[in-house]
ZADO-1210 file (C-alpha; in nm, 4 decimals, padded with zeros to 6 digits):
<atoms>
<atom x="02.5401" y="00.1050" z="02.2085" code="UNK" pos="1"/>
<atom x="02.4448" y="00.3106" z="01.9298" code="UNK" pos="2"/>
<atom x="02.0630" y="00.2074" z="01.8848" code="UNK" pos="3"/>
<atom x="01.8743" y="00.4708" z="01.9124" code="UNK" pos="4"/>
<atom x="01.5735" y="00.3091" z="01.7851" code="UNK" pos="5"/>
<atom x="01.3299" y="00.0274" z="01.7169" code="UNK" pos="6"/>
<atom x="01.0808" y="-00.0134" z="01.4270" code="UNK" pos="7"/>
<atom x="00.8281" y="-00.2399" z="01.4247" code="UNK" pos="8"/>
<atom x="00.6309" y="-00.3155" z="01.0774" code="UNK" pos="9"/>
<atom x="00.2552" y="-00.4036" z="01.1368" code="UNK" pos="10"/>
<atom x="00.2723" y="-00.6238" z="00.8070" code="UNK" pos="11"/>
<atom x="00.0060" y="-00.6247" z="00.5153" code="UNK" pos="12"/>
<atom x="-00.2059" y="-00.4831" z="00.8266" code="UNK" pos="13"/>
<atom x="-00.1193" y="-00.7785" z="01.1130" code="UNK" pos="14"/>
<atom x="-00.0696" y="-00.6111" z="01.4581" code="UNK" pos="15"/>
<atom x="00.2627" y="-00.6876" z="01.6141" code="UNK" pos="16"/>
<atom x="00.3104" y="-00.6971" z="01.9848" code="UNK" pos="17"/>
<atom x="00.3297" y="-00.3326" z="02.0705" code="UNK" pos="18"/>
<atom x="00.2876" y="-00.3407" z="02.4163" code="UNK" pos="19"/>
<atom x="00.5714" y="-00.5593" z="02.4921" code="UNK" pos="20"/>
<atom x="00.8064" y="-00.3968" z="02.2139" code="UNK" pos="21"/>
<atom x="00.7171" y="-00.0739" z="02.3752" code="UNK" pos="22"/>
<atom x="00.8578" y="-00.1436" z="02.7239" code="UNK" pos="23"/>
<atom x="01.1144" y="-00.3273" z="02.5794" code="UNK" pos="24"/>
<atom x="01.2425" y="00.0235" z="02.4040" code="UNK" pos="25"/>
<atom x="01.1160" y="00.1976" z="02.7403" code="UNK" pos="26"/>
<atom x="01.3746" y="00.0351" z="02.9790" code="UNK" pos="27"/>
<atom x="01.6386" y="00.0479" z="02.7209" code="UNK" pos="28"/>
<atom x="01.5761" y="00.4130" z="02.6854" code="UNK" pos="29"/>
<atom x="01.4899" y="00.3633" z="02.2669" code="UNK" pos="30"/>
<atom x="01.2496" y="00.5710" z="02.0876" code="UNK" pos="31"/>
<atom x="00.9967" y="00.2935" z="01.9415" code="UNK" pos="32"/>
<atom x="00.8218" y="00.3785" z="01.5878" code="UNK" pos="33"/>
<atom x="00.5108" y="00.1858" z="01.4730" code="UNK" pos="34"/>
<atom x="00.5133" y="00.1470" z="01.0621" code="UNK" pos="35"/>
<atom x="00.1811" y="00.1670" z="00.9903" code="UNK" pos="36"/>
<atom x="00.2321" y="00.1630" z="00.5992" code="UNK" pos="37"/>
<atom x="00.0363" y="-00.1730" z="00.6029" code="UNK" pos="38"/>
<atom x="-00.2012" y="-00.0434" z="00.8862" code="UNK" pos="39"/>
<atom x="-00.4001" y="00.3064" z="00.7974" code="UNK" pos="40"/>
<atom x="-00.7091" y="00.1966" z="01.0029" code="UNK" pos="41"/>
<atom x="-00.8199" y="-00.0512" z="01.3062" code="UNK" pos="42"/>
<atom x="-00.7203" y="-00.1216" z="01.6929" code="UNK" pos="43"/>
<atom x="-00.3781" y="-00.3107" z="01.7813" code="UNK" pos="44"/>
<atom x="-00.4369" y="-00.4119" z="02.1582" code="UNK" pos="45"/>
<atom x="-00.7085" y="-00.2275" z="02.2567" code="UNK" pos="46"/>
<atom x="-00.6195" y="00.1026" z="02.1335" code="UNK" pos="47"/>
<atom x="-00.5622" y="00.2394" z="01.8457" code="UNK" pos="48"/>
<atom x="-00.3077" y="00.1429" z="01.5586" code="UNK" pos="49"/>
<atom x="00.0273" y="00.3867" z="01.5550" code="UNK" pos="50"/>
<atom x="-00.0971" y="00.4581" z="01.9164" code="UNK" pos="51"/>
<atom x="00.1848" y="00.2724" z="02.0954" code="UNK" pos="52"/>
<atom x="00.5120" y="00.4354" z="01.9291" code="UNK" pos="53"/>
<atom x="00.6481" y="00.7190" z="02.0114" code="UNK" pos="54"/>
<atom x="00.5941" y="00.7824" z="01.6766" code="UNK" pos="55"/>
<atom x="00.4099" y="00.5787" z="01.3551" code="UNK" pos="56"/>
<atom x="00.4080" y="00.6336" z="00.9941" code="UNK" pos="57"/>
<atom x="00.1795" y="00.5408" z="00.7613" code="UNK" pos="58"/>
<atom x="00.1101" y="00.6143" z="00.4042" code="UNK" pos="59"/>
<atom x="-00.2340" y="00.7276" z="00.2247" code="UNK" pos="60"/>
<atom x="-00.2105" y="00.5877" z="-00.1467" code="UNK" pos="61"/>
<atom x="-00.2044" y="00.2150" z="-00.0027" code="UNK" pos="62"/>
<atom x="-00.5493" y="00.2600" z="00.1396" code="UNK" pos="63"/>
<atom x="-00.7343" y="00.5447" z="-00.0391" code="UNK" pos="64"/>
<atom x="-00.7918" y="00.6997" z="-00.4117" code="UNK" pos="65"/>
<atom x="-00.5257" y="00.9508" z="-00.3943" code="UNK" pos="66"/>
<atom x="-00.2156" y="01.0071" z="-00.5780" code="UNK" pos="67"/>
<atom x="00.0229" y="01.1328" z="-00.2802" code="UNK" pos="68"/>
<atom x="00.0358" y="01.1709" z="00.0580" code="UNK" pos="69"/>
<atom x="00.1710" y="00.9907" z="00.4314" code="UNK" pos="70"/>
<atom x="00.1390" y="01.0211" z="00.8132" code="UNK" pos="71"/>
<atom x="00.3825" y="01.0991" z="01.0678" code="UNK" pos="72"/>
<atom x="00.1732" y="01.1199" z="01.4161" code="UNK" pos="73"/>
<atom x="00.2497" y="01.0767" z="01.7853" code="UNK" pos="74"/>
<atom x="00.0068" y="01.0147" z="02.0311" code="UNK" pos="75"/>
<atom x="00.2403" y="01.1857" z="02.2697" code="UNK" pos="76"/>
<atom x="00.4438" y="01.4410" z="02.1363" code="UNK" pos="77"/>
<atom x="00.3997" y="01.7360" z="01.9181" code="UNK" pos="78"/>
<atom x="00.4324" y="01.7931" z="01.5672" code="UNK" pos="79"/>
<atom x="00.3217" y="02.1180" z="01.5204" code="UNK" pos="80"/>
<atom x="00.6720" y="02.3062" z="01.4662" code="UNK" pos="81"/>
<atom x="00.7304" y="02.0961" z="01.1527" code="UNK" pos="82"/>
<atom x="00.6833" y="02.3565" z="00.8235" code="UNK" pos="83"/>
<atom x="00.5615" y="02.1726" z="00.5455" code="UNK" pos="84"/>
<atom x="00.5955" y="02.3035" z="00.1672" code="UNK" pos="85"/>
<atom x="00.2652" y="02.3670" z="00.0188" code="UNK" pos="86"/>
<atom x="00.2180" y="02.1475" z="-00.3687" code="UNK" pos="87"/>
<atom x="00.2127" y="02.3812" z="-00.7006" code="UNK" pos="88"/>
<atom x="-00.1274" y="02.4147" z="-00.8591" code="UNK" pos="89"/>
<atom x="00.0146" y="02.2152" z="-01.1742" code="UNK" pos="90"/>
<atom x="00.0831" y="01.9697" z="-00.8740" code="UNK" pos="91"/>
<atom x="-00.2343" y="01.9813" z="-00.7817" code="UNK" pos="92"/>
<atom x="-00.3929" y="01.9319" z="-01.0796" code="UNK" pos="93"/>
<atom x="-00.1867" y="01.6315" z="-01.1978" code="UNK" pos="94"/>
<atom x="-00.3079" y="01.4444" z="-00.8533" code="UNK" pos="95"/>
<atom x="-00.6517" y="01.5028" z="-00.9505" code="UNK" pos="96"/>
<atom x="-00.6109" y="01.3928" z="-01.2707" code="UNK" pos="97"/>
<atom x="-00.4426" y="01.0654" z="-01.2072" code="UNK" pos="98"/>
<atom x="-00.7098" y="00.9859" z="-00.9559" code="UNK" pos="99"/>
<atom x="-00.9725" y="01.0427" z="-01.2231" code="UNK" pos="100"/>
<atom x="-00.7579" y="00.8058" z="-01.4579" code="UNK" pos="101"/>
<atom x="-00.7430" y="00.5384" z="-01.2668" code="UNK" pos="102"/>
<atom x="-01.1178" y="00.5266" z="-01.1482" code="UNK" pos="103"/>
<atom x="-01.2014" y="00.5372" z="-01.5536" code="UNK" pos="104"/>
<atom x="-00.9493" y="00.2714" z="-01.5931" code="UNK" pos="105"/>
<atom x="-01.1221" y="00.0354" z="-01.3861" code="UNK" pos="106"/>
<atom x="-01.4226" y="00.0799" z="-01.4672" code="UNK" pos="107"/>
<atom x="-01.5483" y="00.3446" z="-01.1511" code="UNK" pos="108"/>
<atom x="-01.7322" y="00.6456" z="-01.1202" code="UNK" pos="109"/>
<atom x="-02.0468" y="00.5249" z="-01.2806" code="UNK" pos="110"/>
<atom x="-02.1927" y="00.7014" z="-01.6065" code="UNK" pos="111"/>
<atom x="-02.0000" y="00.9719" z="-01.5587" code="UNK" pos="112"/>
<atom x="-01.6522" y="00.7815" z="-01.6506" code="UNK" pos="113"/>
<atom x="-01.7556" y="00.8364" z="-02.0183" code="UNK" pos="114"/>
<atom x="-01.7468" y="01.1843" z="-01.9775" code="UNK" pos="115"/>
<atom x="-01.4066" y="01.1714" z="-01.7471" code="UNK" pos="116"/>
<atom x="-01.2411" y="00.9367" z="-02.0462" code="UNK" pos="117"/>
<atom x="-01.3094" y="01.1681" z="-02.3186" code="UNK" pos="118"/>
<atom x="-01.1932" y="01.4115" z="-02.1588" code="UNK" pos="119"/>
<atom x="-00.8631" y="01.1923" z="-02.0690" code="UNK" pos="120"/>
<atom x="-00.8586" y="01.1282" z="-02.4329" code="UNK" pos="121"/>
<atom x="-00.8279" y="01.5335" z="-02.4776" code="UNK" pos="122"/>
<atom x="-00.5890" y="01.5618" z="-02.2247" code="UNK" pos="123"/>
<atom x="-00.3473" y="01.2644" z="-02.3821" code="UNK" pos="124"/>
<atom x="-00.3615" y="01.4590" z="-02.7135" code="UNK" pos="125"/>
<atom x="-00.2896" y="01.7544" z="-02.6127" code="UNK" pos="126"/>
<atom x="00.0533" y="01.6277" z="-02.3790" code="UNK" pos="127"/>
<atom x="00.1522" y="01.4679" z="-02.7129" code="UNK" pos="128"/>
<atom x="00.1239" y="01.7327" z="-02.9222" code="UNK" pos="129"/>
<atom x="00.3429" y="01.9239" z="-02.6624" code="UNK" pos="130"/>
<atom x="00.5792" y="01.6889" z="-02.6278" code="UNK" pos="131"/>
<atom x="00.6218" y="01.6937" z="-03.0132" code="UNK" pos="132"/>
<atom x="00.6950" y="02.0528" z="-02.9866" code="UNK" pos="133"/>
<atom x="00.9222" y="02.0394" z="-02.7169" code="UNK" pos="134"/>
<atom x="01.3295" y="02.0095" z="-02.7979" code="UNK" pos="135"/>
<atom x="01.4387" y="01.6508" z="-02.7429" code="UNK" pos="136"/>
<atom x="01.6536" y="01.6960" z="-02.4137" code="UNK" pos="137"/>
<atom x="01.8989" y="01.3912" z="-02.3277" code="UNK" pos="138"/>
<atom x="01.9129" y="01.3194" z="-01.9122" code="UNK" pos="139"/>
<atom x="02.0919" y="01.0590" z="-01.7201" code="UNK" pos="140"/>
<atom x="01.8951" y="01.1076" z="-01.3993" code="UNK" pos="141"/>
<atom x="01.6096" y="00.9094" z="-01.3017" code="UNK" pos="142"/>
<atom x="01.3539" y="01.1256" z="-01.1731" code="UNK" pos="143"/>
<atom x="01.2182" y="01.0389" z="-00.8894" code="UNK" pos="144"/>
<atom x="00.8157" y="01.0072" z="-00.8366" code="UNK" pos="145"/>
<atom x="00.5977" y="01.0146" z="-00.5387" code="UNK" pos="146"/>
<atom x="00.3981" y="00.7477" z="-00.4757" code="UNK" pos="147"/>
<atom x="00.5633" y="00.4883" z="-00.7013" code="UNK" pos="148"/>
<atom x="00.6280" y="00.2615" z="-00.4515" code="UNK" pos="149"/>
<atom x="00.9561" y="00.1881" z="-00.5300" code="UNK" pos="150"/>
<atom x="01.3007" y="00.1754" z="-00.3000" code="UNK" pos="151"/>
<atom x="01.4062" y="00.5326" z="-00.4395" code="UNK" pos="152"/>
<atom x="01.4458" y="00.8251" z="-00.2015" code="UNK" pos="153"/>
<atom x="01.4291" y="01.1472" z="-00.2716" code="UNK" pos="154"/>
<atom x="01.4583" y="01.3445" z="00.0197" code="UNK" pos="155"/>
<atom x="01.2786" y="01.6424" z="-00.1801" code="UNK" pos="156"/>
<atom x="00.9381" y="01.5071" z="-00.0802" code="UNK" pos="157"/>
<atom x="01.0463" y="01.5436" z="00.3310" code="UNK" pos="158"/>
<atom x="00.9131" y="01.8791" z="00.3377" code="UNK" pos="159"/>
<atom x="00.6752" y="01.8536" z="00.0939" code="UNK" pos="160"/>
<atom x="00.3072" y="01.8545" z="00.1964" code="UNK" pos="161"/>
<atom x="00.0399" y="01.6127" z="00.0247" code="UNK" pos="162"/>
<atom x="-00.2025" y="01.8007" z="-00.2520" code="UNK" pos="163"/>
<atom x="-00.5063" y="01.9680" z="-00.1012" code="UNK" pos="164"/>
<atom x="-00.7642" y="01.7176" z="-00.2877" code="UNK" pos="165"/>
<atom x="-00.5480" y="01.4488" z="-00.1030" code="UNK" pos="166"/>
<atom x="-00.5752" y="01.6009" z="00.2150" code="UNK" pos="167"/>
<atom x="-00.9337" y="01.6891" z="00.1784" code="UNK" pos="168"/>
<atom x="-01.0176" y="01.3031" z="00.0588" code="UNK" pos="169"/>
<atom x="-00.8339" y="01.1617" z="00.3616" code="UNK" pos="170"/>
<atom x="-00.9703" y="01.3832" z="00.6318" code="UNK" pos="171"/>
<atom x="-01.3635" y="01.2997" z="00.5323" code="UNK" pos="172"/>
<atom x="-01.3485" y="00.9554" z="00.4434" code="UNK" pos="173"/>
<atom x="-01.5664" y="00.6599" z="00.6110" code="UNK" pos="174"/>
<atom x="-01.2959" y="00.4983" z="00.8145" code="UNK" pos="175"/>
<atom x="-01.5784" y="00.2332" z="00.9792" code="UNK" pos="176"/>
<atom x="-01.7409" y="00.1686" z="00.6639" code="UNK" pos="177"/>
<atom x="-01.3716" y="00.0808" z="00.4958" code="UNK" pos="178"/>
<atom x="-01.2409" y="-00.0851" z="00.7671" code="UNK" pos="179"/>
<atom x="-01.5429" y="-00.3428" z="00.7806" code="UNK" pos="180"/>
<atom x="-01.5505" y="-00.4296" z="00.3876" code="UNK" pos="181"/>
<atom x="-01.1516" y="-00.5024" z="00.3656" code="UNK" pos="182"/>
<atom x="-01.2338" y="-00.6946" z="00.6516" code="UNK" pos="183"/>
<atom x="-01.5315" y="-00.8822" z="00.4689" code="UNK" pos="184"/>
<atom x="-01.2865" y="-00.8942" z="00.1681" code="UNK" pos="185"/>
<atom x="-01.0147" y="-01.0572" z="00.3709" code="UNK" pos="186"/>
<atom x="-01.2684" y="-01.3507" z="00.4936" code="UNK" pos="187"/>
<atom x="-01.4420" y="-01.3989" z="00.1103" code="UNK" pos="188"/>
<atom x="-01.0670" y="-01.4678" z="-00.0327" code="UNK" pos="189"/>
<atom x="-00.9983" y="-01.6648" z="00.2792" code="UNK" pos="190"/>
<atom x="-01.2438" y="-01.9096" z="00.2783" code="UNK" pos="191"/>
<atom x="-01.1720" y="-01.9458" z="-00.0878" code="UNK" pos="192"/>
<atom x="-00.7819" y="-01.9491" z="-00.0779" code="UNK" pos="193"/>
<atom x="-00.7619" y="-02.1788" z="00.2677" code="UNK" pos="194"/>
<atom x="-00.7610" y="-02.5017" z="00.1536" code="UNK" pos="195"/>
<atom x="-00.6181" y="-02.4414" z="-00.2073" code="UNK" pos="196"/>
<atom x="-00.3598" y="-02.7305" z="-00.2740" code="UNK" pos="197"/>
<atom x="00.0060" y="-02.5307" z="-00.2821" code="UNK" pos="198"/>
<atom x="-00.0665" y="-02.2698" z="-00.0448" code="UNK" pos="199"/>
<atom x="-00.1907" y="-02.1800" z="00.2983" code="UNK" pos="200"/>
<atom x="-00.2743" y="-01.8473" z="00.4533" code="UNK" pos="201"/>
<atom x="00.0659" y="-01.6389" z="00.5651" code="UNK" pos="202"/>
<atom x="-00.2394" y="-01.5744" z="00.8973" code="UNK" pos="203"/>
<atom x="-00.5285" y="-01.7234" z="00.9598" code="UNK" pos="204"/>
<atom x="-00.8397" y="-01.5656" z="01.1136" code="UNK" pos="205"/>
<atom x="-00.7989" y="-01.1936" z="01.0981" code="UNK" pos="206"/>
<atom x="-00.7576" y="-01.0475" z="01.4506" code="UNK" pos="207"/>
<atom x="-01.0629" y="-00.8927" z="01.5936" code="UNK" pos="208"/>
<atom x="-01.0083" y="-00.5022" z="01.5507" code="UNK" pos="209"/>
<atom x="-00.7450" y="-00.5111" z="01.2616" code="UNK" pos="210"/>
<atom x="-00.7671" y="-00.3960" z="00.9166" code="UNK" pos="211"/>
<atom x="-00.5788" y="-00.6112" z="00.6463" code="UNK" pos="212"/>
<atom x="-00.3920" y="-00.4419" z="00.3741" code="UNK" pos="213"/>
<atom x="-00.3996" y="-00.7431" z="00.1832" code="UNK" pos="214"/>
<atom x="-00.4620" y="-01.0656" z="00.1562" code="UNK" pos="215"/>
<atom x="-00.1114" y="-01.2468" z="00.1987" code="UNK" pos="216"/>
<atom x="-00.0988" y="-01.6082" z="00.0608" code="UNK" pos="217"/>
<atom x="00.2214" y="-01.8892" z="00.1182" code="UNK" pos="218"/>
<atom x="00.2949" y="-02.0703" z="-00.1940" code="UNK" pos="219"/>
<atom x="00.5346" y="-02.3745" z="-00.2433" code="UNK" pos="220"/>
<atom x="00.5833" y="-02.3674" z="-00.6277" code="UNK" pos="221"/>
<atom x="00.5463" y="-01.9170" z="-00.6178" code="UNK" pos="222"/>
<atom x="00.6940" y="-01.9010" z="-00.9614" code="UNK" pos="223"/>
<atom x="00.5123" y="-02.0679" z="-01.2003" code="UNK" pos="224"/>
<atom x="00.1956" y="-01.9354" z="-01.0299" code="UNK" pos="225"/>
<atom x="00.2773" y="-01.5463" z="-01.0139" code="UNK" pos="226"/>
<atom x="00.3842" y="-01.5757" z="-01.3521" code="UNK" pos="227"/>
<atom x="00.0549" y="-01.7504" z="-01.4521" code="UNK" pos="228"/>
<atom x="-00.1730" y="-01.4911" z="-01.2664" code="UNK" pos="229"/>
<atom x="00.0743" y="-01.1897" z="-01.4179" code="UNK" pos="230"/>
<atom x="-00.0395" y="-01.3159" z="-01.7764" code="UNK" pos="231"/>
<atom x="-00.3888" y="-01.3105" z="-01.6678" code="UNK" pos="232"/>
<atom x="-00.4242" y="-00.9556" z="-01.5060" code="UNK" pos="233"/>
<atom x="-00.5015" y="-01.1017" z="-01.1603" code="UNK" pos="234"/>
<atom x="-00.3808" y="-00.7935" z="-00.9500" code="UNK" pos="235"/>
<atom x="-00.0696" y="-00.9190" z="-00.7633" code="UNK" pos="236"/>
<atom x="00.1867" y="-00.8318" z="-00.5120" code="UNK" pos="237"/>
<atom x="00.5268" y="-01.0010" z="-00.4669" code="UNK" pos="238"/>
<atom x="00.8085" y="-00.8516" z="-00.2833" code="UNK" pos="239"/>
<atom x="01.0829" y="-01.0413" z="-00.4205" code="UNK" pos="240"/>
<atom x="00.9537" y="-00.9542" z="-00.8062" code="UNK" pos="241"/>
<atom x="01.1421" y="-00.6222" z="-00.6871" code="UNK" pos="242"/>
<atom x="01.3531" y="-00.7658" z="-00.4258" code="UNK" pos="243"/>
<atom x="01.6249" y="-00.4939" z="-00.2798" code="UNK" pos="244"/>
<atom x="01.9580" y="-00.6282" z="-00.3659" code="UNK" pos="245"/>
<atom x="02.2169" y="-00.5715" z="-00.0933" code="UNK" pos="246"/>
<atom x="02.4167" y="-00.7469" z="00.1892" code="UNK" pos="247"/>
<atom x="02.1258" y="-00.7848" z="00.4162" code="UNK" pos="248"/>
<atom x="01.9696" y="-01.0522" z="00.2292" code="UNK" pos="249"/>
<atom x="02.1811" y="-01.2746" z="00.4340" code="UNK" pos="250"/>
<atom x="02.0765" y="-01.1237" z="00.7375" code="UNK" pos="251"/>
<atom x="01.7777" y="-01.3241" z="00.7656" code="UNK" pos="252"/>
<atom x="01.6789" y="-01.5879" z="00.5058" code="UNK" pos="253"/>
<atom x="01.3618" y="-01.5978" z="00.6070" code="UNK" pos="254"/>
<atom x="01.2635" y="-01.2408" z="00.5113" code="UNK" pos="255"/>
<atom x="01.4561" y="-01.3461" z="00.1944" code="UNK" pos="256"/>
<atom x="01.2324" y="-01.6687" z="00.1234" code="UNK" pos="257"/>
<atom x="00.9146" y="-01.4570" z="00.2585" code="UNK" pos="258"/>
<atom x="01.0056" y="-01.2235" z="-00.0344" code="UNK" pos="259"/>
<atom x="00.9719" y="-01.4956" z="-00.2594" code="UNK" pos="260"/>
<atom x="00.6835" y="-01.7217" z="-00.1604" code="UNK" pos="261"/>
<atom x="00.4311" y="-01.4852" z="-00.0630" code="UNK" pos="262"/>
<atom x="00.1690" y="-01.3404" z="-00.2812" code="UNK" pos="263"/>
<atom x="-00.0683" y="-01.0431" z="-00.1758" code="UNK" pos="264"/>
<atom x="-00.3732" y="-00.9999" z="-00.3423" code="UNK" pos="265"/>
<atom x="-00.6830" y="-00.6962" z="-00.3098" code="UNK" pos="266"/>
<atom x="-00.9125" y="-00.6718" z="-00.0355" code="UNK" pos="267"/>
<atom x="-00.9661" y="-00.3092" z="-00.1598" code="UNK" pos="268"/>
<atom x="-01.2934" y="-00.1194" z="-00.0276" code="UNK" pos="269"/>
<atom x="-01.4053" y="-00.0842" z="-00.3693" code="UNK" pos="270"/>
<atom x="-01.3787" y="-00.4497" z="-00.5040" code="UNK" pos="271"/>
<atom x="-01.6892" y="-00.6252" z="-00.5829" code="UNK" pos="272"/>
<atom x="-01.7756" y="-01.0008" z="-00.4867" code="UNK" pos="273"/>
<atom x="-01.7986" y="-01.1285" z="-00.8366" code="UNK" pos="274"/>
<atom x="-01.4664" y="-00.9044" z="-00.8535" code="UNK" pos="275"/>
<atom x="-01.3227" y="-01.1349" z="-00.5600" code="UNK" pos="276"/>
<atom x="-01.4862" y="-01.4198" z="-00.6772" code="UNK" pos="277"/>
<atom x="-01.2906" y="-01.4060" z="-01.0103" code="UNK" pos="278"/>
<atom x="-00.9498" y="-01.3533" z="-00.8189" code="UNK" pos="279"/>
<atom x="-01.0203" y="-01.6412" z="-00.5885" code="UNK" pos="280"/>
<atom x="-01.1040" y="-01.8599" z="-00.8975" code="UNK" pos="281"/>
<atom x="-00.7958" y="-01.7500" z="-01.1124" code="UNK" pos="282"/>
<atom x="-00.5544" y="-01.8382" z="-00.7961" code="UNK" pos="283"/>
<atom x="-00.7227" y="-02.1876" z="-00.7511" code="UNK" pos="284"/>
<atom x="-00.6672" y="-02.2581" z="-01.1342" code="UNK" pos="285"/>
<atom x="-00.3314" y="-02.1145" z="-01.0875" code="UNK" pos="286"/>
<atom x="-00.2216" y="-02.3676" z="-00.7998" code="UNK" pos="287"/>
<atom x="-00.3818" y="-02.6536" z="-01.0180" code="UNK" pos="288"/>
<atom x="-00.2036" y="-02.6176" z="-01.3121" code="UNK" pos="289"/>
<atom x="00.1702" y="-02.5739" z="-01.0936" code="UNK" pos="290"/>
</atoms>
């Protein structure tokens, strides 16, 4: 009697059944929420994802180059009364930065990452020297980040609104042209990773319309094989590497062996085949060896 609410999680980008979990909430008189976190782009039964809740979230960084930012849309109610805090410039700033930082760090934006890195070099001298100046100042609190992905919550960044290069990056990107190479991604890893001893695809064939965050792999033996791929730099995901520690693990051992067995890796727009290629080869190796 005192649900007021369902969420359903479109996982590393599957579509749930949001037609029937949306009449379900609608003749129990629930407010239904689509988390979209795994789901930015694509259809989920014929319309579009987020489209079915009464609300959806989603969240920016998982998808595109940018250091902050989420969604919170309705297809059916307004938003508009909600007053949003507008970022500091040195905010600002630092989310350019670290988008720069990253694209030099692996190896992006072309000739002109030489120029970017020397002028990261600049930057990291200059933050040491004024760290060196600065009085050494003991805290006990963990500051909280945005965009780290962890379980923290600050509820500082509620009312806080994303930086303007984020927002500007998000509202003019190409959603089609994205949404088709993570797909293309998805199926290069797949028909590498399909028939790898150990393993089998969490899904199979990706459904017609979706978008796939990532490409979401069952393992038998999951230790000895993340560990061998963390040694190696393959860029991986596991949930129960970080695994929230609290009563509800009993709740549903499932979620609790999920956590552990499943390993996401990059279908990212901006990964090249020989990119993919190496991944797909590392895992293989990886599976042999456990």
């Amino acid at each position: 009697p005192r649900t007021r609410g369902l969420v359903s999680v479109h996982f590393f980008g599957f579509p749930q059944n949001t037609p029937a979990l949306r009449r379900w909430c609608d003749d129990r008189d629930l407010l239904f929420f689509e988390d979209c976190a795994h789901a930015f782009f694509g259809q989920a039964h014929g319309r579009p994802v987020g489209s079915y809740g009464h609300y959806a979230i989603s969240s920016n960084t998982k998808f595109l180059p940018v250091y902050d930012g989420g969604v919170l849309t309705s297809a059916e109610r307004s938003l508009d009364d909600i007053d949003m805090e507008s970022p500091s410039w040195l905010y600002e700033l630092k989310s350019l930065v670290n988008v720069v930082e990253f694209s030099v760090g692996f190896g992006r934006l072309g000739l002109a990452r030489h120029l970017f890195a020397g002028l990261t070099r600049v930057k990291d001298a200059a933050w040491g020297v004024i760290k060196r100046a600065r009085p050494q100042v003991t805290s006990t609190v963990k500051p909280s980040l945005a965009s780290e992905g962890s379980s923290d919550f600050d509820p500082d960044w509620m009312s806080r609104a994303p930086s303007r290069w984020g927002q500007l990056l998000s509202a003019h990107i190409g959603a089609a042209g994205i949404s088709a190479t993570r797909v293309a991604n998805y199926d290069m890893l797949h028909e590498r990773l399909a028939d790898a001893p150990g393993a089998r695809p969490l899904f199979g064939e990706w459904p017609p319309g979706a978008v796939p965050q990532v490409y979401p792999l069952l393992l038998e033996k999951p230790g000895p094989v993340f560990d061998q791929l963390k040694r190696e730099g393959v860029p991986i995901i596991r949930y129960g590497d970080d695994r929230w520690d609290g009563p509800e693990l009993a709740t549903c051992p499932w979620s609790t062996q999920l956590a552990d067995s499943v390993l996401q890796f990059p279908v990212h727009q901006d990964l090249r085949p020989d990119e993919l290629r190496w991944i797909g080869d590392r895992v293989v190796a990886a599976l042999e060896q456990a």
